[in-house]
N, C-alpha and C positions, 0 to 999 in steps of 0.2 A: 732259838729262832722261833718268830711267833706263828702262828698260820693266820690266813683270813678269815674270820668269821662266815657261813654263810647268811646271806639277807637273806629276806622275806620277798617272794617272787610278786614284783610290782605292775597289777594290771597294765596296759597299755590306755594312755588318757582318751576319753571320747572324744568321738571328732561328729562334723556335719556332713559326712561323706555320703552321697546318696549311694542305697541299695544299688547292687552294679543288676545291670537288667535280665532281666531272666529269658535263658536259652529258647529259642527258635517261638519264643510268644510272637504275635501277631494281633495288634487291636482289632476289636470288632467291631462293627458298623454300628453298635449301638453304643461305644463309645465314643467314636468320632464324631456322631450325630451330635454327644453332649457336649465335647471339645465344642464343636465351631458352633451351637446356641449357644454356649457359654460366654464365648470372646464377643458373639455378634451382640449382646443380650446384654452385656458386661453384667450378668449377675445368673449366680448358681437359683436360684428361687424361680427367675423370670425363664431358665434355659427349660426349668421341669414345667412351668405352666405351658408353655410350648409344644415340650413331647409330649405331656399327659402323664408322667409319672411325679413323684415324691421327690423332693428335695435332697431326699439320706439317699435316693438311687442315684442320682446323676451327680450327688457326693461322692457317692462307693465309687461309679464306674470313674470319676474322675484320679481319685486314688490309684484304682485298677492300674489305668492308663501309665500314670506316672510309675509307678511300680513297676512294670514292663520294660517302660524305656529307660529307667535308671537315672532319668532327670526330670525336674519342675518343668512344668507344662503351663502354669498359672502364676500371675503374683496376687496374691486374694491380701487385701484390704475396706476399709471401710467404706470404703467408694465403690466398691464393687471386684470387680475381677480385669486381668489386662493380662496377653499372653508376653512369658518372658520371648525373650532371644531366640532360643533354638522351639520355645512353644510357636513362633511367628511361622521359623519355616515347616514344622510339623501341618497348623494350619491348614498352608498352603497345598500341602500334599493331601491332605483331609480332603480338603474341597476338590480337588481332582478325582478321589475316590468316590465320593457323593455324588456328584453328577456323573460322573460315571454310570453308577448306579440306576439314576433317575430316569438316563439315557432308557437303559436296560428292562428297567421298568416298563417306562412307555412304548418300547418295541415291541415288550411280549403283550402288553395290555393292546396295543393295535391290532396284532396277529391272533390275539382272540377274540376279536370282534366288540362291538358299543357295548356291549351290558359288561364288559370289565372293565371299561377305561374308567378310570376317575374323573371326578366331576372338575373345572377348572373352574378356582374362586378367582373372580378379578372385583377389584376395588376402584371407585375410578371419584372425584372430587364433581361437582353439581356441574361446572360447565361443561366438563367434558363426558360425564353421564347423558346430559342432555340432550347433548349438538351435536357431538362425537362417536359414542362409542357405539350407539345402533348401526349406523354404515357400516363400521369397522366389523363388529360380529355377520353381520350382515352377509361383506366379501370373503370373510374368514373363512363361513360354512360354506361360500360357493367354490371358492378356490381349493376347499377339500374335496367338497365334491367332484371337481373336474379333475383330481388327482386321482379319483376312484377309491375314497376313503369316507367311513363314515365319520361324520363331526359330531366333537366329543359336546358334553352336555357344559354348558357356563354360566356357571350362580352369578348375580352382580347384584355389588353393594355400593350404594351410592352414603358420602358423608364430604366434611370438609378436608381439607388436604393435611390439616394433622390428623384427621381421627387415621384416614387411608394410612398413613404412616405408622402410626400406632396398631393397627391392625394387623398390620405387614408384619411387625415387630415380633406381633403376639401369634404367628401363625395361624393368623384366622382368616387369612386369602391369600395367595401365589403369587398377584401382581398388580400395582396399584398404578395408575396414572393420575399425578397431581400437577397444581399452576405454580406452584411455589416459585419465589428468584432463585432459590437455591437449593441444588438436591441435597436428601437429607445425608449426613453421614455415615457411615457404616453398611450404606445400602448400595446394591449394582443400580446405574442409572443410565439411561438413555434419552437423549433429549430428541422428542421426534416431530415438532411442529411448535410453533410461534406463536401468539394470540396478540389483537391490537386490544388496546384498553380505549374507550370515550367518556365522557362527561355525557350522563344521559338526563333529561327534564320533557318537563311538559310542554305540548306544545304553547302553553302561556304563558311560560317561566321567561322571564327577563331574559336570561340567555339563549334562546330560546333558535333564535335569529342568527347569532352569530357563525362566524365563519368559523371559529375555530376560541377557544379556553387556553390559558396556560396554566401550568404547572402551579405556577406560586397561588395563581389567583382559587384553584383545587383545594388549595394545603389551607389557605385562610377559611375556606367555606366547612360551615355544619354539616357533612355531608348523611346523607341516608348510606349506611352502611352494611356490608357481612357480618355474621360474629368475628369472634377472634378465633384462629384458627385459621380461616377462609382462607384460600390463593388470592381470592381477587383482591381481599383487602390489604393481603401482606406486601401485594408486589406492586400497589400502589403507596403504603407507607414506605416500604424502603426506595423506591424512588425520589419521594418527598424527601427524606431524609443524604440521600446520597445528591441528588443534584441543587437541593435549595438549603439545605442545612440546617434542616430546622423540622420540627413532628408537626406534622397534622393537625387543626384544630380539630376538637373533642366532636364526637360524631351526632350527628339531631337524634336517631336513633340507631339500633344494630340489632340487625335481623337476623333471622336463623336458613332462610332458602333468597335462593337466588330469586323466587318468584313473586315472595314475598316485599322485597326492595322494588321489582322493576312496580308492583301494585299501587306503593306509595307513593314512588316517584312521579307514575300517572297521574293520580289523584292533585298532582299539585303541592305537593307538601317540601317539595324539594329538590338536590340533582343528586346525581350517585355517577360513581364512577365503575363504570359495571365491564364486560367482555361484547366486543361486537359481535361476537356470534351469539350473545345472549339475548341482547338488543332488539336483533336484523327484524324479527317476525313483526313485535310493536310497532318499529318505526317504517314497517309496509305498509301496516293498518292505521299510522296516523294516529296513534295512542303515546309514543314517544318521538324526539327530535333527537338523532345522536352527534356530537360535536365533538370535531378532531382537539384533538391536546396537539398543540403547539408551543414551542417551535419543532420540538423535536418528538415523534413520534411514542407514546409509551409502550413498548408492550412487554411481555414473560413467557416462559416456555410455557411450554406441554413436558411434563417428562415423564419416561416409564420406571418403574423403581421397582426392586424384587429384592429377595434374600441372599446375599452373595456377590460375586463378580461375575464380570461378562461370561466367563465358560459355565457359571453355572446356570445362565439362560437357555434353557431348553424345552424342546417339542413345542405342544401348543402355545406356550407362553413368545418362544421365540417366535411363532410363526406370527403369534397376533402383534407384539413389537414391530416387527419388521413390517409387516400391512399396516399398522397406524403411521410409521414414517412416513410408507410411500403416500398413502391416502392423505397424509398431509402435507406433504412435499410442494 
């Protein structure tokens, strides 16, 4: 009778099974920080230019992270980065913990008085820098003050409604107000006031007289333009495009400031399709003529846009939000 041979004792085949997570760990705040620049940023590069550190750090803690929880938090491709499934609802809880924070932050930095608070970066696009936003800080510091609170200090950066975006992105202001049709994605947004758009010329311009322009007869004209980038021009091209079906003809020129256009338009040289609150002051003094777009009125928001969702709107940022609504209401 024969016996069995013994075999040779056969590892067990590798698998893709994540590390199982490691006992009573707890993310730190300087990882979640990198989690949610990561996902908002869709890129590990752009998450470190943001915090101010290295690429291999907000790799590491990325790793860290995953490590802990025992599962993928990221799907990294050549397109950048996108959170999986259960990275979506981590996120979520991220972001609670971060404003949380923020909250916390600004209560002690109030209860120690002005020389602690942080400075509030706002960013705000040329019409509403203009027209807007002096009022706004304006009732801001008085409505602190009549709370018995001192008002914190507010850097302001004026550009077009992408640079504001782009800025937002890069962490280099707290909250931007642009004209865009449409808020940008990724970002918390607030729509808090309207704007009418006109056909603005001189008062010798053949149009000059008229009751009212339309749409189509805008889209055929050379008009004196914004650059690219601008709210006002965007949200007169998608207009052109959504109700007459067709682009814009090619612009006489495109300028870089709003003050610059209304200059030329004066001069004679052409019309422009500009913001009536940008208009108002020329066409008191009889330097421009502003003419209604008919049939139907054009106009684009105001919106406020920030890092995050609605709950991570917080302290001064919330307060000033909430007063550009009313104040535009």
């Amino acid at each position: 009778m024969s016996t069995p041979r013994d075999t040779p004792h056969q590892p067990p085949a590798a698998t893709s099974t994540p590390a199982p997570p490691m006992a009573n760990a707890t993310p730190t705040l300087a990882e979640l920080r990198c989690f949610e620049a990561a996902v908002r940023t869709r890129a590990l590069s752009a998450a470190a230019r943001e915090l101010g550190v290295s690429m291999q750090a907000v790799s590491a803690r990325m790793q860290g992270l995953e490590r802990q929880l025992g599962f993928e938090l990221l799907v990294r491709s050549p397109g950048g980065v996108s959170p999986t499934p259960d990275g979506e609802a981590v996120l979520a809880w991220a972001r609670e913990v971060l404003a949380a924070v923020e909250r916390l932050d600004e209560g002690v930095a109030s209860l120690r008085g002005d020389a602690q608070r942080r400075e509030l970066r706002v960013g705000a696009s040329q019409t509403v820098a203009a027209h807007l936003i002096p009022r706004w800080l304006v009732a801001l510091r008085r409505q602190q003050l009549d709370a018995g609170r001192t008002p914190g200090e507010i850097a302001l950066r004026t550009a077009n409604s992408t640079e504001i975006e782009a800025m937002l992105r890069a962490g280099e202001i707290d909250l931007g107000f642009v004209e865009c049709p449409d808020p940008p994605r990724g970002l918390g947004a607030a729509r808090i006031g309207t704007d009418r758009m006109v056909a603005a010329v001189a008062p010798g311009h053949p149009w000059a007289e008229l009751a009212h322009v339309t749409l189509a007869e805008l889209a055929a004209e050379h008009l004196i333009t914004r650059e690219e980038g601008s709210g006002t021009r965007a949200a007169f091209e998608a207009a052109v495009r959504d109700l007459c079906g067709t682009e814009p003809a090619e612009p006489a020129v495109s300028l870089a400031t709003e003050a610059a256009v209304r200059s030329v338009v004066a001069s004679g040289a052409g019309a422009a399709v500009l913001s009536e609150l940008a208009v108002a002051d020329d066409v008191r003094l009889g330097r421009l003529r502003a003419i209604p777009i008919s049939p139907d009125p054009l106009t684009r928001p105001f919106t406020a846009i920030w890092r995050g969702s609605r709950r991570d709107l917080t302290g001064a940022r919330r307060e000033l939000v909430a007063l550009a609504a009313r104040e535009s209401g």
